[in-house]
C-alpha positions, -999 to +999 in steps of 0.1 A: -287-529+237-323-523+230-337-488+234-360-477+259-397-484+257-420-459+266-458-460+271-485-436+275-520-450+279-556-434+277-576-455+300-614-442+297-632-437+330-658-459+340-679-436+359-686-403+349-671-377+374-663-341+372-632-318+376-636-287+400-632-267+364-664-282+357-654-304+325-663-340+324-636-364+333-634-392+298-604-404+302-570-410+325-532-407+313-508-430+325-470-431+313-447-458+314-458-485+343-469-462+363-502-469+389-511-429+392-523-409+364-508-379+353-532-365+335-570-361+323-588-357+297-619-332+300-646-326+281-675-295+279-699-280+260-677-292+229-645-279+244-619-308+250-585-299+275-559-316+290-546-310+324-522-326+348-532-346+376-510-321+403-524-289+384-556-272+382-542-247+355-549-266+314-517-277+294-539-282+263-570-268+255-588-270+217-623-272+197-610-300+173-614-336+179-605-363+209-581-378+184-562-344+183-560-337+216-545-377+227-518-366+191-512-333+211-509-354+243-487-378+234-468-354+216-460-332+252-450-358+270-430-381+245-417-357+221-433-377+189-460-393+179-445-428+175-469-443+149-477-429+114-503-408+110-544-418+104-552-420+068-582-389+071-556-367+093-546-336+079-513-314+080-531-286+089-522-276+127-541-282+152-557-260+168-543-264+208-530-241+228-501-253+250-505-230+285-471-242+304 
């Protein structure tokens, strides 16, 4: 038996739009097949966050990079990071808060 597949996509938006917290929407989250989102990723004044589609409270929030964020992402909702790690990423934490 092979084991389970899972997916998590970052599908950028087309059209710029905001969130009512006032952060730019860049990007949707979609896991597994799924045709919803579950998340977003948000962008202001060089502040990048994550929140869930059915929340308006942040599960991520940092000052480091898009890159760290989608890690920390991926991380929360799959448990691991499932590839090996860029050759200019560091072992130093990041720098998200998780607010669940």
């Amino acid at each position: 038996m092979s084991p389970t597949v899972r997916i998590i996509r970052f599908a950028r938006t087309d059209i710029a739009d905001v969130h009512p917290s006032g952060g730019e929407i860049i990007a949707r989250v979609y896991l597994n097949e799924t045709a919803a989102p579950v998340g977003l990723v948000l962008h202001a004044a060089g502040f990048w966050a994550y929140r869930l589609v059915d929340g308006p409270s942040p599960v991520l929030d940092g000052r480091l990079t898009r890159q760290d964020l989608e890690r920390q992402i991926t991380l929360f909702h799959l448990g691991e990071v499932p590839c090996a790690p860029a050759a200019n990423y560091t072992l130093e934490q990041p720098e998200f808060v998780a607010a669940i």
